[in-house]
TORLUM-970090 format. One record per residue (C-alpha): residue in one letter; chain; x, y, z. Coordinates in steps of 0.5 Angstrom, whole numbers, always signed. Layout:
REM TORLUM-970090
A | A | X | Y | Z .
...
END
This chain:
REM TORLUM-970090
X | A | +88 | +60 | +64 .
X | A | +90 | +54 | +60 .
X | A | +93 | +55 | +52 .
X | A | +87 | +53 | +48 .
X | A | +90 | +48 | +42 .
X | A | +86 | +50 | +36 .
X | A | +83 | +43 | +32 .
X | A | +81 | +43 | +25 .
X | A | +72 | +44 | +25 .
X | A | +73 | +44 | +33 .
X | A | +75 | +51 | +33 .
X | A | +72 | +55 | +26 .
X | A | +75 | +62 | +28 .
X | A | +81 | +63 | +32 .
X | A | +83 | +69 | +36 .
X | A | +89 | +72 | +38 .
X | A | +93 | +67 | +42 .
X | A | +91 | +61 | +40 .
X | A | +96 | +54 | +39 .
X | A | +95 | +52 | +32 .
X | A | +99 | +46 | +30 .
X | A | +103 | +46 | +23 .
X | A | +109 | +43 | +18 .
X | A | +112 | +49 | +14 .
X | A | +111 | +48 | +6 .
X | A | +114 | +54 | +4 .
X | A | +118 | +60 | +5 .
X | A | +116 | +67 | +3 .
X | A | +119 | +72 | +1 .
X | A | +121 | +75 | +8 .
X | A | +124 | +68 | +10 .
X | A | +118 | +66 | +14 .
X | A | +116 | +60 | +14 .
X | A | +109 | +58 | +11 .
X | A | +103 | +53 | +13 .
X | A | +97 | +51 | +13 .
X | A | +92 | +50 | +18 .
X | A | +83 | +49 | +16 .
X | A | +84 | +52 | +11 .
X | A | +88 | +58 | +13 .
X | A | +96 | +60 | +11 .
X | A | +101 | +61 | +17 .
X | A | +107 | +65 | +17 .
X | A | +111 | +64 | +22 .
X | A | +119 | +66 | +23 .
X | A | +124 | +63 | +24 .
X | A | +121 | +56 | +22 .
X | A | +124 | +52 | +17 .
X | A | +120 | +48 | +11 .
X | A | +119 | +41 | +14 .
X | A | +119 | +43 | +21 .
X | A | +113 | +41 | +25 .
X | A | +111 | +46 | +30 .
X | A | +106 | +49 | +35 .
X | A | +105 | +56 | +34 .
X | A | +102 | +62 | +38 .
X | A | +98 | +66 | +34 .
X | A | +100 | +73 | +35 .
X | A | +95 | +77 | +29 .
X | A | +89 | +73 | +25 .
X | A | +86 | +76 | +21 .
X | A | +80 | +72 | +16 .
X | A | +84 | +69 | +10 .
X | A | +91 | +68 | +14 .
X | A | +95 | +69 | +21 .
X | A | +102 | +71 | +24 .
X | A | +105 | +66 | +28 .
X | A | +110 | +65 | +33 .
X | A | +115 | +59 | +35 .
X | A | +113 | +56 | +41 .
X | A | +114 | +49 | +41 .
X | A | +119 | +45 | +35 .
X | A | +115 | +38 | +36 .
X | A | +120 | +35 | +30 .
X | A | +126 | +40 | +27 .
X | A | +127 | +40 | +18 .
X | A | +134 | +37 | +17 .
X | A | +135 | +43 | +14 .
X | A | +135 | +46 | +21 .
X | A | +142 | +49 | +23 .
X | A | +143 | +53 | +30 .
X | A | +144 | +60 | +27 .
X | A | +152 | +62 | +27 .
X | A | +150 | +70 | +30 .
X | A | +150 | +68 | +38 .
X | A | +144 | +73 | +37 .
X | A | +140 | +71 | +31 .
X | A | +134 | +70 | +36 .
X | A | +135 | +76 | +38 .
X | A | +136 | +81 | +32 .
X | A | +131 | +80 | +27 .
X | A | +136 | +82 | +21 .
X | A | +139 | +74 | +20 .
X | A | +132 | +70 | +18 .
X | A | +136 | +65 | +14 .
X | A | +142 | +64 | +19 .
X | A | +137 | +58 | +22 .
X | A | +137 | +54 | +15 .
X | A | +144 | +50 | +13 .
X | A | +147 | +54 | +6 .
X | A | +144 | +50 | +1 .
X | A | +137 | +50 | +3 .
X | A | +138 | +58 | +4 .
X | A | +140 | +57 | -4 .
X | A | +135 | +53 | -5 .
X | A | +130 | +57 | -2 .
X | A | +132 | +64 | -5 .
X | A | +132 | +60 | -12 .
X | A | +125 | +58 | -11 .
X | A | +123 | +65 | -9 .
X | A | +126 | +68 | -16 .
X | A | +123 | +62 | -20 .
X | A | +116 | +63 | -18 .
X | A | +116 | +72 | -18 .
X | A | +118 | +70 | -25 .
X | A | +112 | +66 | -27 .
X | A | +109 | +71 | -24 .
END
């Protein structure tokens, strides 16, 4: 069966495998990346802001879904390959994919907006 790429107005409700493309706006807590698509958040891991992706959604649920890397169509600049040869692997490193002064800025922009909060 073919990948169905879901389409804004094209496809008003999502399903669990579907292909939704994306650019990473922000970064929550955890370290996955944030997008919007028709409306709806997705957070996908090991996804830098300002990268332009494809991802298959692995749990959609009404207002948000959870998403997995499948395709990188145009990398952040603050992409890095990961120091920890097993990083992809691992799951304990999120920020490892991120260069040190983007993790900074991240991680500061996080406390920033807890404490307007």
């Amino acid at each position: 069966m073919p990948d169905s790429l879901a389409q804004p107005n094209t496809a008003p409700r999502w399903q669990q495998g579907d292909l939704v493309e994306l650019t990473i706006d922000d970064l929550s807590n955890s370290g996955d990346g944030v997008g919007r698509v028709e409306g709806r958040v997705v957070f996908v891991p090991d996804t830098a802001v300002g990268d332009r992706l494809i991802a298959r959604l692995v749990r959609v649920k009404p207002q948000f879904a959870q998403g997995k890397l499948h395709e990188l169509l145009e990398p952040s600049g603050d992409r890095i390959r990961p120091a920890c040869i097993v990083a992809d692997k691992c799951g304990g490193c999120q920020w490892q994919h991120l260069d040190y002064a983007a993790q900074l800025a991240a991680k500061q922009n996080l406390v920033a907006q807890d404490l307007e909060r």
